[in-house]
PANU-633267 format. One record per residue: x, y, z of N, C-alpha, C in turn. Coordinates in steps of 0.02 Angstrom, whole numbers, plus 50000, padded with zeros to 5 digits. Example, Ala and Ser with C-alpha at 12.3 -4.5 7.8 and 13.67 -1.06 7.14 Angstrom:
<pts>
506604971650390506154977550390506604983550390506424988850354506844994750357506455000250394
</pts>
This chain:
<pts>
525995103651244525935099951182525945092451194526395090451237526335082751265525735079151297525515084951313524755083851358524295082251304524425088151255523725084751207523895082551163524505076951133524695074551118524275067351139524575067151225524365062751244523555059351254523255065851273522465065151242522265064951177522615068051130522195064651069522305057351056522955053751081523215046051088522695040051116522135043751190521995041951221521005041851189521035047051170520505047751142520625043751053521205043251023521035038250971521005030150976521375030351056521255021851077520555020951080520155025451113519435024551160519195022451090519385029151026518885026150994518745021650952519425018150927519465010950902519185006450949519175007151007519005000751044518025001951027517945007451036517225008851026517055005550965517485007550909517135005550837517234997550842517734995350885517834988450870517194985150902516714988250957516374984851002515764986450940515704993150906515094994050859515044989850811515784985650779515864983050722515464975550735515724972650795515534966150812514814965450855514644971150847514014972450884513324971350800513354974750767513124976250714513254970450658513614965550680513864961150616513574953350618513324948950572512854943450594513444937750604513204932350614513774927650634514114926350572513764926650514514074924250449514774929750426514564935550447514994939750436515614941450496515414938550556516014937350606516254932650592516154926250553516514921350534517104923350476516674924750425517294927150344516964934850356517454938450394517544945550374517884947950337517294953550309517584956750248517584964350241518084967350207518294975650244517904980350186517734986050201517554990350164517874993550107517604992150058517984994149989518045002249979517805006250027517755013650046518205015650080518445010850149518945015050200519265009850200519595004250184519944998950163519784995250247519584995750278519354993650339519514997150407519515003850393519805008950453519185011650479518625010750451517975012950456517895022650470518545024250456518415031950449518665032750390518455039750362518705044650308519305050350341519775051350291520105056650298519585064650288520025067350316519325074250285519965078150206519425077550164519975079950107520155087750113519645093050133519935099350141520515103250174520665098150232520945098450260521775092950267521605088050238521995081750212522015079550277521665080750334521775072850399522265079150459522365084650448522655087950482522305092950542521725094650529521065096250546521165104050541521625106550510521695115250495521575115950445521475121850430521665123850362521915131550356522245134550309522765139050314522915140850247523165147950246523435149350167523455158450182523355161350139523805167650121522945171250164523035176250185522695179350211522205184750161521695184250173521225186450147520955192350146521125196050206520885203950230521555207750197522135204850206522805208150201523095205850118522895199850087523005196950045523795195850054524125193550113524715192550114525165198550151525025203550142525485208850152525585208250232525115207850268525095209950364525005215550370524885220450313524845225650332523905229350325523575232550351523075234750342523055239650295522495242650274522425244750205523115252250202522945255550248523215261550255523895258450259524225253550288524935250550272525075255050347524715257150391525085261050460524985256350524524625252750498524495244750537524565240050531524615233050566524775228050555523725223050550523995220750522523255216050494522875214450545522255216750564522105213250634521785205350622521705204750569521545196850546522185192750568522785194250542523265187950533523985190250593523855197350598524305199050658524915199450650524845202950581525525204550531525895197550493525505192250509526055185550469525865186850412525295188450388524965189050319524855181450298524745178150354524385169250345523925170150387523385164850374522945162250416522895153650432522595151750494522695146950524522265145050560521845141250551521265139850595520945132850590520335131850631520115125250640519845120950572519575116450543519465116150466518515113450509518255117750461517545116650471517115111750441517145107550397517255100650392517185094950427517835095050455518045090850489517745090850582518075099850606517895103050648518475100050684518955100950658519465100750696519795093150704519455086850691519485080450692520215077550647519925079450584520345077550519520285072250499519575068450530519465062050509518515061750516518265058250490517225057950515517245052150477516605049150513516615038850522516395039350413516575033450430516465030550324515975029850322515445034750278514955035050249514675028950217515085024250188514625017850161514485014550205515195011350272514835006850311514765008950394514615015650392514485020350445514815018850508515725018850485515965017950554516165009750562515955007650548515904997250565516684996050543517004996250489517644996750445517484989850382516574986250394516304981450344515794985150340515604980750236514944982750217514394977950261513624981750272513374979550310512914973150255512744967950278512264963450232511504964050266511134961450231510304959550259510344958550340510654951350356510394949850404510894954150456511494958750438511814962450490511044968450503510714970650462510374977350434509824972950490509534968150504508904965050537509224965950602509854962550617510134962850681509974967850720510244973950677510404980950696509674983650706509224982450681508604985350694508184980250746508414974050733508054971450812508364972550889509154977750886509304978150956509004986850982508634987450942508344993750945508375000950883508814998250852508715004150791508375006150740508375009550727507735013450661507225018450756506765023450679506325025250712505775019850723505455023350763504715018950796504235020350737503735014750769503095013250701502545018450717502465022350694501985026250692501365025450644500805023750681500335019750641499625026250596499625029350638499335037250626498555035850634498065035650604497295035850629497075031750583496595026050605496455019050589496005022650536496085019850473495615021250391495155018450396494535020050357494025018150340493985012150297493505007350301493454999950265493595002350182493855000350157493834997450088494434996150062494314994849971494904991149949494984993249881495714994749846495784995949787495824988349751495574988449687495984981149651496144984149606496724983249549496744984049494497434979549456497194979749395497964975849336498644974649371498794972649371499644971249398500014974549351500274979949383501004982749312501434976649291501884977949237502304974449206502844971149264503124974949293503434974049357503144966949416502564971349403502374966849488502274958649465501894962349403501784953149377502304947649352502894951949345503444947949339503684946049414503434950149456503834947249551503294941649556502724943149536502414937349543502574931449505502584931049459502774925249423503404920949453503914926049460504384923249486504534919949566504204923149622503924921149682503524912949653503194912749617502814905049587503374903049571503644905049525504324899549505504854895449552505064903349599505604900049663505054895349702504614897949712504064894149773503834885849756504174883149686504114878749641503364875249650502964879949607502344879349580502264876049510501914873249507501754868749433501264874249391501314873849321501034878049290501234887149276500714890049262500964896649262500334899649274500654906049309500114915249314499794914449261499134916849262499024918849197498724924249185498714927949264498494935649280498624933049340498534942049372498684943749421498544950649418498294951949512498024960749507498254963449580498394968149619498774970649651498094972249703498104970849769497434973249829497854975849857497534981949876497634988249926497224989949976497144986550011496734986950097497184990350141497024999450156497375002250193496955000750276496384997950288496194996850366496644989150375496774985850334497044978850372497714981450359497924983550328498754984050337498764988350389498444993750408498434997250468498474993050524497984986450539498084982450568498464978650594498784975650534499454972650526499954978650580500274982550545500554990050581500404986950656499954985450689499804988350749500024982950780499854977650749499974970050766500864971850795501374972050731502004972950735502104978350791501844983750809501914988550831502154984750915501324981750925501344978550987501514975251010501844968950954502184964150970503174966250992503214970950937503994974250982503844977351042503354980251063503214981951128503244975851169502924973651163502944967351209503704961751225504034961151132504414957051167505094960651155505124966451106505824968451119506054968251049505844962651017506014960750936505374962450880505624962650808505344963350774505094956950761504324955950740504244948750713504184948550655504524943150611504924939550555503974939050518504034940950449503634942050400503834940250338503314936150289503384932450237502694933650206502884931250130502364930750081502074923650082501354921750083501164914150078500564915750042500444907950006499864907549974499214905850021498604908149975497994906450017497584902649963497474898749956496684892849909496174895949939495654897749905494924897149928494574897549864493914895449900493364894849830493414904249782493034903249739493034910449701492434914849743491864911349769491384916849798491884920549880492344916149897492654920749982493084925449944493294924049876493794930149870493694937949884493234939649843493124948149872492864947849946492674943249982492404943750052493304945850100493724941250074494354943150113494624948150097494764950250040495074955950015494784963050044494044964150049493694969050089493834968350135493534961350195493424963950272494094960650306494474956050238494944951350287494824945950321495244941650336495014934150366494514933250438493954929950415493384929650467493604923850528493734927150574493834919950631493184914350649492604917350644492124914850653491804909750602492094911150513492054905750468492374898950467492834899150522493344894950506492964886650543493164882750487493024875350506493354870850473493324863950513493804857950489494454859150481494784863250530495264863650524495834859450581496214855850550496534848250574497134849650610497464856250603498094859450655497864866350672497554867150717497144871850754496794876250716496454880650768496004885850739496324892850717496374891750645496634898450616496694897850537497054901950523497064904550419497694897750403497594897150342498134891650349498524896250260499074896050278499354896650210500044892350199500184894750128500714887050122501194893050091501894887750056502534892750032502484891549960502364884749947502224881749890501454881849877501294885549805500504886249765500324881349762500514876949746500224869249731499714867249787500244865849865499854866249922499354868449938499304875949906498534879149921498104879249836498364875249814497844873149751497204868449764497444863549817496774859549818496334863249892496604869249913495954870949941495344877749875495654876949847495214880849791494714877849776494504871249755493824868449733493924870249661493474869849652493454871949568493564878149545493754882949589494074890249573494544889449522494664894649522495414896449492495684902149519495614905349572496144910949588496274910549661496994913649670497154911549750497364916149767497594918349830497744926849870498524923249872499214929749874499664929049915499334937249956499684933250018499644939150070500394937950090500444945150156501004946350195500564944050262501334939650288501134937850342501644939250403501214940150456501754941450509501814935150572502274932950566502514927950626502814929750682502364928550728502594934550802503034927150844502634923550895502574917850929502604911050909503064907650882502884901050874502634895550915501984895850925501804889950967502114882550984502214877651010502084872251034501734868651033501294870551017500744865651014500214867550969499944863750928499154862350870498994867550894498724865850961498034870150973498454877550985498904881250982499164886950976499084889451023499134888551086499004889751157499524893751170500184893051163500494897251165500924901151137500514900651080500984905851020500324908650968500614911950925500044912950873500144913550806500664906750791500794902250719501094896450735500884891450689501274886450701501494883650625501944879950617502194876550535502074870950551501834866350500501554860050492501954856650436502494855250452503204851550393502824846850373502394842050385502214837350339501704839550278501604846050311500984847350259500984854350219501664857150249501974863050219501584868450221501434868450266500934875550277501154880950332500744885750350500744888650418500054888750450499974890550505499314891550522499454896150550499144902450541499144909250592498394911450622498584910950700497904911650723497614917250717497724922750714497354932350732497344933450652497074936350629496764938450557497124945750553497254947650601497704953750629498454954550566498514948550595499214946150560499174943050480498844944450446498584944250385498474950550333498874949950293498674957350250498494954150171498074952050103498084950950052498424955650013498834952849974499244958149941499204956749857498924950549848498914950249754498114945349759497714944549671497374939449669497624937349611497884931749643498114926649552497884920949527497584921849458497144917849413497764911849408497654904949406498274901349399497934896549328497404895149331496964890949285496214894149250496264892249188495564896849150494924890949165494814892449226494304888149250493624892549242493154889649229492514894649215492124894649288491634899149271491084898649350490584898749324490094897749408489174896749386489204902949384488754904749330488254911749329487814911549353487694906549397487214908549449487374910649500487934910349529488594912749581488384918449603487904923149613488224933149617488904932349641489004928849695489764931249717490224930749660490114925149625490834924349601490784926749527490024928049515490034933849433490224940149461490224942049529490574949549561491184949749535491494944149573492284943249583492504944449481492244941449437492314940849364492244947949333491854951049368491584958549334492104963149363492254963249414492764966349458493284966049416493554960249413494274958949397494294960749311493704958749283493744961449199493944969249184493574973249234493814980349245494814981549261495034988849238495824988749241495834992249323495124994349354495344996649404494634998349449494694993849508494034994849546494094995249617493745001649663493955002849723493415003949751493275002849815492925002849852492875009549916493465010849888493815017949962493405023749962493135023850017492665030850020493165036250028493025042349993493525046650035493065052050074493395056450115493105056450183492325063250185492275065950102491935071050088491465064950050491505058850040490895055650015490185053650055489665053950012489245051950054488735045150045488415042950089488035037650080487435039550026487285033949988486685033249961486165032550002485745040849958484965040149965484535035549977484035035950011483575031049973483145033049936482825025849888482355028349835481925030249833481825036649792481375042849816480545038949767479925040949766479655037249727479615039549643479425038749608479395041749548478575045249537478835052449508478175055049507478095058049441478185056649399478095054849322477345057849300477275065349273476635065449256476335064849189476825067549144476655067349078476575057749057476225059549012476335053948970476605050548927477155055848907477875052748886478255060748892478925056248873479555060248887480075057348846480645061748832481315060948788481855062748841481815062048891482235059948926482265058949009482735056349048482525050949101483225052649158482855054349217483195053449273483445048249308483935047849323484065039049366484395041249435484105037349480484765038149534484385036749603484775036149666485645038649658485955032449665486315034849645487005028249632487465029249670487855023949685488555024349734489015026949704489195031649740489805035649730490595032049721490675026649746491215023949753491485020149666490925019649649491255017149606491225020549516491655018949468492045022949446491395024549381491295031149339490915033449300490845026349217491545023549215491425016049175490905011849189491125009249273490705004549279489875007249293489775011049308489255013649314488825016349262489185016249180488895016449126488865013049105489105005849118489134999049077488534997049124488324998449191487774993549225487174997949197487095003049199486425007049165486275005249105487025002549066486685002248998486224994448978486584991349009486484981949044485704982549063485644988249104485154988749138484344990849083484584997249049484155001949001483954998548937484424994348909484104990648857483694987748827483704981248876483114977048891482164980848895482444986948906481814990248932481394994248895481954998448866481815002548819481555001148755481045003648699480605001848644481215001648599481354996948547481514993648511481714998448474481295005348442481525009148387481935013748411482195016448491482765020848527483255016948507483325010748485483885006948505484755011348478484915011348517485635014248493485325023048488484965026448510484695031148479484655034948543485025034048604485105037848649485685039448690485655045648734486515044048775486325046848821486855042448867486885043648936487585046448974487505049249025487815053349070487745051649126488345051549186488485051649247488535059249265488205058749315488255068149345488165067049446489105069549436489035067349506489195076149542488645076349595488785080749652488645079649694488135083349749488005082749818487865073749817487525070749766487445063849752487415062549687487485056049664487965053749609487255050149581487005052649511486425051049481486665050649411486125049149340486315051349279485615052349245485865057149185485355059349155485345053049073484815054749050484635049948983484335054448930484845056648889484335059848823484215053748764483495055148788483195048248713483045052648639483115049948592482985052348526482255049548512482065048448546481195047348522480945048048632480105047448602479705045748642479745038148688479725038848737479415033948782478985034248812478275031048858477705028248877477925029948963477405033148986477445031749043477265027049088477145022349053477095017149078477665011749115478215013149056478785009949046479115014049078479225021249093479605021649143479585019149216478955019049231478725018649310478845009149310479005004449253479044997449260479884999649289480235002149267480865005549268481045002149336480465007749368480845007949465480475001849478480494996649452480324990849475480674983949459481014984849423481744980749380482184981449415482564974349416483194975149459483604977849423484064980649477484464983949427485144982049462485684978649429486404975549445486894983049448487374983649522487784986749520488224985149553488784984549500489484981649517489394975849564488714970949529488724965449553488274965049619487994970949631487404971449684486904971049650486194967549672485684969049648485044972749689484914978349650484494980549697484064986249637483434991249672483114995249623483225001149633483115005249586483445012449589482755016449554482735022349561482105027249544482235031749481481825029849402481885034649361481255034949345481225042749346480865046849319480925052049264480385054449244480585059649208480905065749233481735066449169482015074349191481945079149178481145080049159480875087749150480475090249213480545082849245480165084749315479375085549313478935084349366478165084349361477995090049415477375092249393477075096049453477115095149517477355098849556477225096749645478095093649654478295094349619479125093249622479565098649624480105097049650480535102149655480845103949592480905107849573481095112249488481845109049483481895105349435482805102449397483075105949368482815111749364483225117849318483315124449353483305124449408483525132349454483875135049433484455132249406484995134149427485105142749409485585146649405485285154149408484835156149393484285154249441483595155349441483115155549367483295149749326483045147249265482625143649279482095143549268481515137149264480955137749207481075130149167480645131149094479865130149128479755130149169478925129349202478535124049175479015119849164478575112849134478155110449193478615110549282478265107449316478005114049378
</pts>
């Protein structure tokens, strides 16, 4: 009994000294300066075990015998309890301990703060980054919830920006954040630490905006730039207000700061801060993710712009994506139109891109069909999106049209989601020498 007396003595020294080396290991300087104890284990950094109350048994009236020691027939003694009619054994719980480390500040005998929680994961803790299989190009945009647009607003406020949000919409680029991922991935490979990441603003004109948000920052665009070659962003909006031009909307992105250079030219790092001018410059586009677009001023644009009547049409929509998913397919090309009759009441169109959503794709047909169509249909027809193997729509007209006017049809530009390009309608009763539009369980009205 003295013996393991003396080992459990020896083994509760080891392990205070352990927790004491985990405590000051895990804790930032601010918190080795004014330490403060856990409001859970008052600073012992273990729990008692309650089933057991800290004793590590547990025990009570016997269960097979219900007390007696005797076995049922009463001609034996209990082979459970061995006639005491108690039991006595290890407490499973605990496992024999009578104590397991404090659940709030896991053992330390302090609550942990931010920069203890960064510490602890830059001397190696957490799991590893698992980046999984690089995504395909595109990008969600849509409305900013109630939420986000209040983090935004308030990020402008601390960041002490003049003026106010006056929208804001949320970008979702899963290939550059993948990027990003890989960036961090490689850079703890390399140096051992995590590198330190922040939100900054970006200025640019209104036509680069959807160009970054899709492919991400172009290294090869970059010019006149006065503290080396790279993206420049600031902490303060204001700062990146006068690279806007006559825009009005600016990116915050996440940024990752691996290397702080020495020098402008970033020779040996790949960011540098520019205190007089409150910026950063980050050289790899790698290290760049766009994460909001925020309207700051009701500044108007040219309509002669395509880019930047894109960027306007885009953003007027509550939700516009670009993300192929992996059963989509590319657009056809335009087949010719073979139109035989000399009129028809209703009209084939297509194909159209799949990517984007059955709204916008009825608001550009209709933009499109108007203008075209004889004066007395007006309002006097409807249209349909019909998407399968490829994404087309049908047109039932309430009167006659000219075949003439259809075949001008496939010759009109036709705007989609801010692309301009021509698309093929014909008639959907179909013409002779065509493939039949009505198979389907072997139905065909034999028009063609």
């Amino acid at each position: 009994a003295q013996v393991k007396r003396l080992g459990q003595s020896l083994l509760d020294a080891f392990t205070a000294k352990k927790r004491e080396q985990l405590n000051m290991q895990l804790k930032c300087e601010r918190c080795i300066a004014n330490p403060r104890q856990c409001d859970r284990c008052k600073g012992a950094g273990v729990e008692t075990c309650w089933p057991c109350k800290g004793s590590g048994k547990v025990g009570g009236q016997c269960r097979t015998c219900k007390g007696s020691g005797r076995s049922k027939d009463e001609a034996k003694e209990c082979p459970k309890c061995k006639g005491t009619g108690k039991f006595e054994g290890q407490c499973g719980k605990c496992r024999g301990g009578g104590q397991w480390p404090c659940a709030k500040c896991r053992g330390a005998g302090a609550p942990f703060c931010r920069a203890c929680d960064l510490l602890r994961k830059r001397q190696g803790g957490g799991a590893p980054l698992r980046l999984g299989q690089e995504p395909k190009s595109g990008v969600k945009i849509e409305v900013c919830s109630a939420a986000d647009l209040e983090l935004v607003k308030k990020m402008w406020k601390d960041r002490e920006g003049s003026g106010d949000v006056l929208a804001a919409w949320s970008v979702d680029n899963p290939l550059l954040a993948w990027r990003q991922r890989r960036f961090l991935r490689d850079f703890k490979a390399k140096t051992g630490a995590d590198a330190d990441e922040l939100r900054g603003f970006h200025g640019t004109a209104n036509e680069n905006v959807m160009s970054i948000v899709e492919n991400g920052f172009d290294a090869s665009r970059r010019a006149g730039q006065a503290y080396g070659a790279g993206e420049y962003f600031a902490k303060n909006p204001d700062v990146s207000k006068g690279y806007c031009g006559a825009g009005s909307y600016m990116l915050i992105c996440q940024l990752c700061l691996g290397t702080q250079s020495t020098e402008e030219s970033l020779a040996d790092g790949d960011h540098i801060w520019v205190p007089h001018c409150n910026y950063y410059v980050i050289a790899n586009p790698e290290q760049v993710v766009p994460l909001y677009i925020v309207k700051w001023r009701a500044a108007g644009f040219n309509p002669a712009d395509i880019y930047a009547r894109r960027l306007e049409e885009i953003l007027a929509m509550p939700k516009w994506s670009s993300l192929q998913q992996e059963e989509a397919r590319a657009v056809p090309p335009n087949r010719p139109a073979e139109m035989a009759a000399e009129t028809t009441d209703a009209l084939w169109i297509g194909y159209l891109d799949p990517r984007h959503e059955d709204r916008q794709l009825e608001a550009d047909l209709r933009q499109f069909l108007e203008p075209h169509l004889p004066a007395e249909l007006k309002g006097k027809w409807r249209l349909q999106i019909v998407r399968g193997r490829y994404t087309q729509a049908k047109v039932r007209l309430g009167g006659l049209v000219q075949k003439e006017a259809v075949l001008k049809l496939c010759e009109a530009p036709f705007v989609e989601a801010g692309v301009e390009r021509t698309i093929t309608v014909d008639d959907a009763h179909g013409s002779p020498g065509q493939k039949c539009p009505r198979t389907i369980a072997m139905y065909c009205r034999g028009r063609n």
